[in-house]
C-alpha positions as a Markdown table, in Angstrom:
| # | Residue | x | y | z |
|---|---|---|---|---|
| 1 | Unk | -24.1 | 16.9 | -1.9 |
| 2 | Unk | -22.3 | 18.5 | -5.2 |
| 3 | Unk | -21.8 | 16.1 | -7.4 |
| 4 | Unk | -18.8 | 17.1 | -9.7 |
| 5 | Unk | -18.3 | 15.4 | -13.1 |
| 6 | Unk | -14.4 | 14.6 | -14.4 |
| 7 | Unk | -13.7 | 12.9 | -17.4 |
| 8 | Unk | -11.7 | 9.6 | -17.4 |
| 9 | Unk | -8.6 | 11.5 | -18.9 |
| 10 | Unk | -8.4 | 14.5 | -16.5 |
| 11 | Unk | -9.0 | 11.8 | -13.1 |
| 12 | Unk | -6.0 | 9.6 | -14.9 |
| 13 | Unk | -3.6 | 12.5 | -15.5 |
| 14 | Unk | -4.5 | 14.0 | -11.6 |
| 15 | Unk | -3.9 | 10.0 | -10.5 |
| 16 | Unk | -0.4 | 10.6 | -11.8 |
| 17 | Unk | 0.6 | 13.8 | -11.1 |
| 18 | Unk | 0.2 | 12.9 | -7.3 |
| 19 | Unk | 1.8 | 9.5 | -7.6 |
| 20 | Unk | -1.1 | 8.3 | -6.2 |
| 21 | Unk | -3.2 | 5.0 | -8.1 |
| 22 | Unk | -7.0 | 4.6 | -6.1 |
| 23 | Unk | -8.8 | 6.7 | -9.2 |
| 24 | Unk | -10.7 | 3.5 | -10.9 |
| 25 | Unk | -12.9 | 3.9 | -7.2 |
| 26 | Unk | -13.5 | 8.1 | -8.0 |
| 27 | Unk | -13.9 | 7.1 | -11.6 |
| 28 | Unk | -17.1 | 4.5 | -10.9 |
| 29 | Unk | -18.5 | 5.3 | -7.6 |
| 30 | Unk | -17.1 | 8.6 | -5.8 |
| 31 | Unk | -20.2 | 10.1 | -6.6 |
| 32 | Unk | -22.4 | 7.5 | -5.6 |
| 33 | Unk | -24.4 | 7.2 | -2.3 |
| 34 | Unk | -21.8 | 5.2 | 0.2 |
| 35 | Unk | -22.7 | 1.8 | 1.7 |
| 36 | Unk | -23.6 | 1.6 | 5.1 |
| 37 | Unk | -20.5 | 0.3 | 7.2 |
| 38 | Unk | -20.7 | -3.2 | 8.0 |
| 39 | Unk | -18.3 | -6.6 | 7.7 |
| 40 | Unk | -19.4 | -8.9 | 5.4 |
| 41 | Unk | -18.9 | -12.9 | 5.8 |
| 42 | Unk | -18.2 | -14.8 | 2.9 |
| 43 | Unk | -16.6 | -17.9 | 4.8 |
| 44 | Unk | -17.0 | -19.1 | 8.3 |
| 45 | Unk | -13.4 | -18.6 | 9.0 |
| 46 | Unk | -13.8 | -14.7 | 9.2 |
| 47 | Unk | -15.3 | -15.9 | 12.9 |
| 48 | Unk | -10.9 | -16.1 | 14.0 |
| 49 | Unk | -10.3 | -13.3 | 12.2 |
| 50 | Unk | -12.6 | -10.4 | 13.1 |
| 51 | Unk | -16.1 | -10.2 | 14.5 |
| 52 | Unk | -19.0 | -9.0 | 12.1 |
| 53 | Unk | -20.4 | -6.7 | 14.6 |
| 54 | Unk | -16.9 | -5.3 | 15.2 |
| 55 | Unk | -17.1 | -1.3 | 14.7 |
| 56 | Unk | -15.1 | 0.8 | 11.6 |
| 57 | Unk | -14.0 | 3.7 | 13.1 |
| 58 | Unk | -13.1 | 6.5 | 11.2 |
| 59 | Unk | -10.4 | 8.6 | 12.6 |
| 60 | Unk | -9.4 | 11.2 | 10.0 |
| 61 | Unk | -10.9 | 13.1 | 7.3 |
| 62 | Unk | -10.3 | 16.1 | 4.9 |
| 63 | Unk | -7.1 | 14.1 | 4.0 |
| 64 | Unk | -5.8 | 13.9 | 0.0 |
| 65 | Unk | -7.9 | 15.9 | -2.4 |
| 66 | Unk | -8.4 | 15.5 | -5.9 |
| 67 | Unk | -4.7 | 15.5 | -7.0 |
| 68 | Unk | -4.2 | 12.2 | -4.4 |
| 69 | Unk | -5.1 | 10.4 | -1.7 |
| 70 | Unk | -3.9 | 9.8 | 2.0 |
| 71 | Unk | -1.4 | 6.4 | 1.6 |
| 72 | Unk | 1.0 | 4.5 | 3.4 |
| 73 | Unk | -0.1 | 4.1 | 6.8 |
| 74 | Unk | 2.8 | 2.8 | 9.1 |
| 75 | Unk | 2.7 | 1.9 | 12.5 |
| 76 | Unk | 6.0 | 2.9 | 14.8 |
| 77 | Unk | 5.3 | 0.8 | 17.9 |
| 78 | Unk | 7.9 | 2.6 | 20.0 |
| 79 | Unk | 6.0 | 5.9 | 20.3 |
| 80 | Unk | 2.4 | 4.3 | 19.8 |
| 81 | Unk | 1.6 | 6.4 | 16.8 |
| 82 | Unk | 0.9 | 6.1 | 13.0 |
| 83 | Unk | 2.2 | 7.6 | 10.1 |
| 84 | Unk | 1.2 | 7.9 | 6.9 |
| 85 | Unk | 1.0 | 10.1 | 3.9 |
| 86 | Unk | -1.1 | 12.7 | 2.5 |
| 87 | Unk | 0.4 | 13.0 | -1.2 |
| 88 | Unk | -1.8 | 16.0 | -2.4 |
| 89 | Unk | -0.8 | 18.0 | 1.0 |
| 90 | Unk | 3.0 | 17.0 | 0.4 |
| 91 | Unk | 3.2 | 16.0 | 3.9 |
| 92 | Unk | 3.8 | 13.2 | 6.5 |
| 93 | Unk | 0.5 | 12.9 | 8.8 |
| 94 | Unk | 1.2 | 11.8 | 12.5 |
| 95 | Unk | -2.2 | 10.3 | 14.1 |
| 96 | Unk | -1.8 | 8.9 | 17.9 |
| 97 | Unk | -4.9 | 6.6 | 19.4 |
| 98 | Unk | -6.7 | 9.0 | 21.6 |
| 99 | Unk | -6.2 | 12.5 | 20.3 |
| 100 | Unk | -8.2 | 14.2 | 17.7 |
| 101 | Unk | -7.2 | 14.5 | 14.2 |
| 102 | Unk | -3.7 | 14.4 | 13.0 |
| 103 | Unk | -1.0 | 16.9 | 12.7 |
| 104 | Unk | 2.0 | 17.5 | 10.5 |
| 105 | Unk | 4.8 | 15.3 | 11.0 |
| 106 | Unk | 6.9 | 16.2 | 8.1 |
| 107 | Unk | 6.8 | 18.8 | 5.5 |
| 108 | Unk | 7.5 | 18.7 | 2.5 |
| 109 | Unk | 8.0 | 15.1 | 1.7 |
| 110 | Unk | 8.7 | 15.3 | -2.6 |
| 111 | Unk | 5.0 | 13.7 | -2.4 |
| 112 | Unk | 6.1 | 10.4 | -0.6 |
| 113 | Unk | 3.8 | 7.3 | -0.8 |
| 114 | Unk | 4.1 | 4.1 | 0.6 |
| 115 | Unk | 6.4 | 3.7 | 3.4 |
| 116 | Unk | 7.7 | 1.2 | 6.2 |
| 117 | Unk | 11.1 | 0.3 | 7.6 |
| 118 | Unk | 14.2 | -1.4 | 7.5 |
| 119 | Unk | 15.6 | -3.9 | 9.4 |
| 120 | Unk | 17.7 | -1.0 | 11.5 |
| 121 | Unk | 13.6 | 0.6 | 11.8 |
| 122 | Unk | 14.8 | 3.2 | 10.0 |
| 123 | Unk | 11.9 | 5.0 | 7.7 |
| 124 | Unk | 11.8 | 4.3 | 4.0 |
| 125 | Unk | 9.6 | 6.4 | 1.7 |
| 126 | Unk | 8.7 | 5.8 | -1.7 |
| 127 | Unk | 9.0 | 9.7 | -3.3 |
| 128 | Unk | 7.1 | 9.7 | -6.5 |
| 129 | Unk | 7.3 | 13.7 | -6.8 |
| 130 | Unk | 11.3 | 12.8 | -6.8 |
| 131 | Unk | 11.1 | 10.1 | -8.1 |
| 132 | Unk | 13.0 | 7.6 | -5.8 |
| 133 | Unk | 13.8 | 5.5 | -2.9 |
| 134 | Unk | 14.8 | 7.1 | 0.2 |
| 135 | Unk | 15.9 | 6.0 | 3.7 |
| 136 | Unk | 15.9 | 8.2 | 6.7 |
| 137 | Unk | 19.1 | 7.7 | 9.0 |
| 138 | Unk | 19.5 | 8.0 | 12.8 |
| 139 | Unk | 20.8 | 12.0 | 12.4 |
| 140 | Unk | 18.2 | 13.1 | 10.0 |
| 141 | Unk | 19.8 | 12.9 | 7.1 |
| 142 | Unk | 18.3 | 11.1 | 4.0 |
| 143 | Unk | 20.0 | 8.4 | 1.6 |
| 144 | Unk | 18.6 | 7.9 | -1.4 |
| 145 | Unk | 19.3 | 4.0 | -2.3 |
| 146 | Unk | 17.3 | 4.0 | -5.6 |
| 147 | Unk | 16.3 | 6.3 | -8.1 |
| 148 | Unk | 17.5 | 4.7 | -11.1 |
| 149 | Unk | 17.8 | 1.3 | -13.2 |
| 150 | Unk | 20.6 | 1.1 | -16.1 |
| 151 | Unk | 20.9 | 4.8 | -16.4 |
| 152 | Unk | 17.5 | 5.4 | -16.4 |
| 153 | Unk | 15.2 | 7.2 | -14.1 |
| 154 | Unk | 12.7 | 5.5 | -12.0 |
| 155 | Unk | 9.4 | 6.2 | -13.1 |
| 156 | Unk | 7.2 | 6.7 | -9.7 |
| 157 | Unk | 7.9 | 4.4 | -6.7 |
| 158 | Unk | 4.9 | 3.5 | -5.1 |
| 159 | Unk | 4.8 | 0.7 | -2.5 |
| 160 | Unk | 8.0 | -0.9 | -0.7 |
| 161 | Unk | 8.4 | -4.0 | 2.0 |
| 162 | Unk | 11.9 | -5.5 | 3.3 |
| 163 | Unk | 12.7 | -9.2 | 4.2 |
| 164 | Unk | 14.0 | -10.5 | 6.9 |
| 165 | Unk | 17.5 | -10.7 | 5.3 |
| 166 | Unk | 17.2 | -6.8 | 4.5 |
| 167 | Unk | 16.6 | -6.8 | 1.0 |
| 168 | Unk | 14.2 | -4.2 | -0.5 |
| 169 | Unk | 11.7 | -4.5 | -2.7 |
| 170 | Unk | 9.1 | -2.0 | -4.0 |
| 171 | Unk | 7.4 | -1.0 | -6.9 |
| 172 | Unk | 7.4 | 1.4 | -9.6 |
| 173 | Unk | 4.9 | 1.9 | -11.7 |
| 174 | Unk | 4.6 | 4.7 | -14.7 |
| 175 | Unk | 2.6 | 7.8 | -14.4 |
| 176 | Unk | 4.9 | 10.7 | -15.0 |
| 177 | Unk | 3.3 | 13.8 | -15.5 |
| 178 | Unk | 5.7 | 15.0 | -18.5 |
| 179 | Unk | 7.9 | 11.6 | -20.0 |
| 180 | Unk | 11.5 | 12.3 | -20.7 |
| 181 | Unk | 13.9 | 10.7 | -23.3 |
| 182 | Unk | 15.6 | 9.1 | -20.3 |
| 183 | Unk | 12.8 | 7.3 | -18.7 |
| 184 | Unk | 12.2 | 3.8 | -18.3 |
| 185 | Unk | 9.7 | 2.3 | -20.6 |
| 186 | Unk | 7.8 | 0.0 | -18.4 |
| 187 | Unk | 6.6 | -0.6 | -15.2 |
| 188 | Unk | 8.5 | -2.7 | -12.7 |
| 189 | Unk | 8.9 | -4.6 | -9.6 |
| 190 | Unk | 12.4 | -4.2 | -8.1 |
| 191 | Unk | 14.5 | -6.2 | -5.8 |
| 192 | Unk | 17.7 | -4.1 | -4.1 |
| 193 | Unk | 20.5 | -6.1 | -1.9 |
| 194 | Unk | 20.3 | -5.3 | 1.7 |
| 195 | Unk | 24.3 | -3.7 | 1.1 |
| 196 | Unk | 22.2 | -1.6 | -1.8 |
| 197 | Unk | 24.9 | -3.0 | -3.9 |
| 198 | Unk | 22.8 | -4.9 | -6.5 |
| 199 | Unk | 19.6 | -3.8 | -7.7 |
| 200 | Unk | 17.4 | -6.2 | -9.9 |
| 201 | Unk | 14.2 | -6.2 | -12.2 |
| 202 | Unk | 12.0 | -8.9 | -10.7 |
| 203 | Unk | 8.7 | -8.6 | -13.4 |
| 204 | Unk | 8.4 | -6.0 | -15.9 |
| 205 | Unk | 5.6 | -7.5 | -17.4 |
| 206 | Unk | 2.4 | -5.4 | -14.8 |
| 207 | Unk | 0.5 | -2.8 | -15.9 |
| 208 | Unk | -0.1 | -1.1 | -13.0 |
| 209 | Unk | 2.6 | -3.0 | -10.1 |
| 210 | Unk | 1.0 | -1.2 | -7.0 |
| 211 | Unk | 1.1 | -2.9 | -3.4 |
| 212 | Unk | 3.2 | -6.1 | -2.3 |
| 213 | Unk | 3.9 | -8.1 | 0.8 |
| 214 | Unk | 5.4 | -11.4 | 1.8 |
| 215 | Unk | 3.5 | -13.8 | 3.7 |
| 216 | Unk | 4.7 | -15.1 | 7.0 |
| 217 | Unk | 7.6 | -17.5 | 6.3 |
| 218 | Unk | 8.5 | -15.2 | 3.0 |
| 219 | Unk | 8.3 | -18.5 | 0.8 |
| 220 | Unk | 5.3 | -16.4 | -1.2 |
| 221 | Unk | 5.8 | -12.6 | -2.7 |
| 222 | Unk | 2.3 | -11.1 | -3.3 |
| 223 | Unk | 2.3 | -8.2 | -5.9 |
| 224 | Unk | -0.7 | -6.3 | -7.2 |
| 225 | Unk | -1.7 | -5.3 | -10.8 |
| 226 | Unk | -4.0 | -2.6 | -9.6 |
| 227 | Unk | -5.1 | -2.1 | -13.2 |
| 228 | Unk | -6.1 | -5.2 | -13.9 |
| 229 | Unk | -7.7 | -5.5 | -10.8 |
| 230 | Unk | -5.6 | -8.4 | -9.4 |
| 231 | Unk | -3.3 | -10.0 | -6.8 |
| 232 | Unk | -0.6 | -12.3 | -8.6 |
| 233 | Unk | 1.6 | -14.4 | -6.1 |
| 234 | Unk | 5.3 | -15.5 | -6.8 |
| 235 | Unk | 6.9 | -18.7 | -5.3 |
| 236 | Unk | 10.3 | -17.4 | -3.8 |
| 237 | Unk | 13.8 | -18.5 | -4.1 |
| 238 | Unk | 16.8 | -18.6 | -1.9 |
| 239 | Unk | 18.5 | -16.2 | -3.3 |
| 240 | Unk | 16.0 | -13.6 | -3.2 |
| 241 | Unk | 15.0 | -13.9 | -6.5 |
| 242 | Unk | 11.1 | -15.2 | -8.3 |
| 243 | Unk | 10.5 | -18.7 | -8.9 |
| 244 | Unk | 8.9 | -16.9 | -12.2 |
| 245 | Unk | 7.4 | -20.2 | -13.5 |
| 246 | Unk | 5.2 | -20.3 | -10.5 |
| 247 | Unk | 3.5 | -17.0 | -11.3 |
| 248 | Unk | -0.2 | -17.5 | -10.5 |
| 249 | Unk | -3.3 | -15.0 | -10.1 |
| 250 | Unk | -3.9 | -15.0 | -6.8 |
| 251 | Unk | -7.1 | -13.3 | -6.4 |
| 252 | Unk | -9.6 | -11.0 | -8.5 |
| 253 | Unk | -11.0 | -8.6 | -6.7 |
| 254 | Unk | -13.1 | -6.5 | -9.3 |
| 255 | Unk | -16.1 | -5.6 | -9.1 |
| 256 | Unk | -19.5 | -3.3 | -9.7 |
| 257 | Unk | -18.4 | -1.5 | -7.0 |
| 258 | Unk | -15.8 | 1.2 | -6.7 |
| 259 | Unk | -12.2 | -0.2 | -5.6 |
| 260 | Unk | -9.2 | -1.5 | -6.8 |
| 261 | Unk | -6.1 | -3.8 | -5.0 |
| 262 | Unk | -3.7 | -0.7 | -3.9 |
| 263 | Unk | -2.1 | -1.5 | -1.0 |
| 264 | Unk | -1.7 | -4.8 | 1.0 |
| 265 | Unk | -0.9 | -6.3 | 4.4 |
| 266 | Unk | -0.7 | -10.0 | 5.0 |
| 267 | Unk | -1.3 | -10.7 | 9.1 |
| 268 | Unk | 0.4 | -13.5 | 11.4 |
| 269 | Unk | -2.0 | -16.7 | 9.7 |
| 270 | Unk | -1.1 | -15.7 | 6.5 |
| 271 | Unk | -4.3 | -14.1 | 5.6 |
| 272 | Unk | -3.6 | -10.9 | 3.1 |
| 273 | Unk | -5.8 | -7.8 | 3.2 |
| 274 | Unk | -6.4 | -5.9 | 0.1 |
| 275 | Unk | -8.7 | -3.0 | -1.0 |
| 276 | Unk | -10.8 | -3.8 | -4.2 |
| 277 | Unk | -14.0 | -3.5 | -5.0 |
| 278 | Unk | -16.2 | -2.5 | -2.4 |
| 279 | Unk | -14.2 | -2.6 | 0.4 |
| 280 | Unk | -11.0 | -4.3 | 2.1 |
| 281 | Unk | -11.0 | -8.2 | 0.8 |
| 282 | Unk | -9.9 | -10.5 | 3.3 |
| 283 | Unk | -8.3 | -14.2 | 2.1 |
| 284 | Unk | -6.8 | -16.9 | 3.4 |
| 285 | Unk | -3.4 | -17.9 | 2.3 |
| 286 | Unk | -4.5 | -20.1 | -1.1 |
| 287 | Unk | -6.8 | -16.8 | -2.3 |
| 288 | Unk | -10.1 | -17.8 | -0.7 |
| 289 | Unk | -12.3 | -14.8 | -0.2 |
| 290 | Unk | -13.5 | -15.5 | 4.1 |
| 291 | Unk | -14.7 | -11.7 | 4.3 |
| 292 | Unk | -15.7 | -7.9 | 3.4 |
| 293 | Unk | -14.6 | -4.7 | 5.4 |
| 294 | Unk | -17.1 | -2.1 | 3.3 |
| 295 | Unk | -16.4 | 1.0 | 4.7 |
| 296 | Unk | -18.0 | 2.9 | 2.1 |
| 297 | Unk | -15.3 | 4.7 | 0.9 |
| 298 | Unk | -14.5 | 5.0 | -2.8 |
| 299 | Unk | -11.3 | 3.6 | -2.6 |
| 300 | Unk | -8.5 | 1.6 | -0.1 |
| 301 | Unk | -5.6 | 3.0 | -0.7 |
| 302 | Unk | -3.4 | 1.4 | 1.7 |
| 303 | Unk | -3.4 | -0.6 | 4.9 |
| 304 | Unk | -1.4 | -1.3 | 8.1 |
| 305 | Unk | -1.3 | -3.5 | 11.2 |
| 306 | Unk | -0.5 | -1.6 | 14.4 |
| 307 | Unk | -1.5 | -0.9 | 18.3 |
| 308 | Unk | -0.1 | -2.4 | 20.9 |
| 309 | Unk | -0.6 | -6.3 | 19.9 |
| 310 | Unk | -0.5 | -5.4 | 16.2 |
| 311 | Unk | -4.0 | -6.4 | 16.0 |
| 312 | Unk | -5.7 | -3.1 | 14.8 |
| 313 | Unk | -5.9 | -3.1 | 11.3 |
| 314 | Unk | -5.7 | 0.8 | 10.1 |
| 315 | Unk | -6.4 | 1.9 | 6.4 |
| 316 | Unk | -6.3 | 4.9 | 4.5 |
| 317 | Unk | -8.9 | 5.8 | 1.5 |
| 318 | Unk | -8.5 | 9.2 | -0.7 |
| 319 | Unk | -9.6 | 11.4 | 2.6 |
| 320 | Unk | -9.8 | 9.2 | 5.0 |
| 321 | Unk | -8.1 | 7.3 | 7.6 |
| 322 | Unk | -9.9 | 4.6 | 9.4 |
| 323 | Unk | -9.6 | 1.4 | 12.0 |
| 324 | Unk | -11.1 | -1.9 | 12.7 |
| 325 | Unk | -10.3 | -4.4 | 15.6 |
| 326 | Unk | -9.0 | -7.6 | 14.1 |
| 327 | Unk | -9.0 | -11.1 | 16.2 |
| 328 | Unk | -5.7 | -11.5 | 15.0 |
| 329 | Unk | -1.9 | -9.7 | 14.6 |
| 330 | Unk | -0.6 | -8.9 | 11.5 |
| 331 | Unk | 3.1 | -8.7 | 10.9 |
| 332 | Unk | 5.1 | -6.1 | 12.9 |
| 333 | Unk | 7.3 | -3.7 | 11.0 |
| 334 | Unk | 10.1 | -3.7 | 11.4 |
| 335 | Unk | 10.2 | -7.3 | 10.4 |
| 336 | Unk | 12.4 | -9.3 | 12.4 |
| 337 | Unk | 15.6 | -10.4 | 11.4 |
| 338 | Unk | 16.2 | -14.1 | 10.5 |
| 339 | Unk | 19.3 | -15.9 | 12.7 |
């Protein structure tokens, strides 16, 4: 194997120019010999969650490339396929269970990232080439619903999840290739109304704000700080806003290992699933570390529940997309709508 040597700077500034964040995995360990696949146990509560003999398939490869990885995987249940992006390729990947490889499912995509869907399951895209928020309506035609706070530009969406009542809420951290006098100065966590009539600064405070999710009754917003290596989690309130006093670290998932929290899925129990050193971290709802899915990868960059009972639990790396059968469903997307 050719082992080829890149200097902290040049991996950060090809992180950014792709929109993409999994490089502190290339930076420590691409080059290293990968583990052998295998689930690790840390807790005996993995048993209800997914057997330690269970296989970790990989599906894809060739994905990504140095400029960014494959991201986003998202499940659409109505056809029985996956999408999910491959940022360096500037395209939307289709993969269906059962036929070889992937093909092209959109092209270009303004270097989308993390995706899912609106109440309405229509598709929204994080654009970090474009720098926005878009939704993709019945006809084809695309609204953007955010691509600017106070006047400002947006610096690089990254990850987005809607609640139950329809409001949006993604991520944008910085990493723009060339800054402009117009930018935003920090890196935020954004909230918009499901009308897209208000949009609000949640936490400013993140280095890195990467992936989020809610967990099962939405009372709980998880948000990674994929720099500092960490999952914070944020009490909610009524309105839709943080119980900010209530900010906790949720987990730490760093480690000697390559990895770092990227994306996240939380499943039906409330367990979350994040990449991070290693592998994919599995913890129970108060941060408890039950399990270890190393599949030898350098990095996680994102994850997503899908197949028929929303039980397979897919995830994409910098070139890779792979699958593991969980015991248990994660939460389907669309989410559905509260009464």
């Amino acid at each position: 194997m050719r082992t080829t040597h890149i200097s902290r700077r040049r991996m950060l500034e090809l992180a950014g120019a792709a929109g993409g964040l999994a490089f502190t995995g290339a930076i420590h360990g691409a080059a290293a010999q990968a583990p052998a696949k295998r689930i690790e146990q840390l807790a005996p509560e993995l048993d209800k969650i997914v057997a330690t003999n269970e296989p970790i398939v990989q599906l894809v490869s060739n994905l990504g490339g140095d400029l960014g990885p494959a991201e986003g995987p998202l499940w659409w249940k109505e056809g029985g396929y996956l999408l999910f992006s491959d940022i360096n390729g500037n395209k939307r990947m289709k993969y269906t269970p059962g036929q070889q490889g992937a093909t092209v499912f959109k092209e270009p995509t303004n270097r989308a990232n993390g995706l899912t869907r609106d109440l309405q399951g229509r598709l929204l895209a994080c654009e970090s080439e474009a720098r926005r928020v878009t939704r993709l309506e019945a006809d084809g035609s695309t609204t953007v619903i955010a691509n600017s706070f106070q006047g400002r530009r947006l610096n690089r969406p990254n990850d987005v999840v809607v609640k139950s009542d329809g409001a949006i809420y993604f991520t944008d951290p910085m990493g723009q290739a060339v800054p402009e006098q117009w930018d935003l100065g920090f890196a935020g966590v954004y909230r918009l109304s499901a009308d897209l009539g208000t949009m609000t600064l949640l936490l400013d405070q993140f280095v890195v704000p990467n992936g989020l999710a809610f967990s099962p009754d939405e009372s709980v917003l998880y948000v990674n700080d994929t720099r500092r290596g960490i999952i914070r989690a944020y009490d909610m309130l009524p309105n839709g806003m943080l119980a900010k006093q209530t900010e906790r670290m949720f987990a730490d998932l760093r480690g000697a290992e390559p990895g770092v929290p990227d994306g996240m899925k939380v499943d039906t129990a409330g367990n979350v699933y994040c990449g991070g050193a290693g592998g994919i971290w599995i913890m129970d709802r108060t941060g408890k570390k039950l399990g270890r899915i190393i599949h030898g990868y350098s990095a996680t960059t994102n994850l997503a529940f899908g197949g028929d009972d929303w039980s397979t639990l897919y995830f994409t790396s910098r070139n890779e997309l792979g699958a593991v059968k969980l015991r248990i469903a994660g939460i389907p997307v669309p989410v559905q709508k509260k009464a």
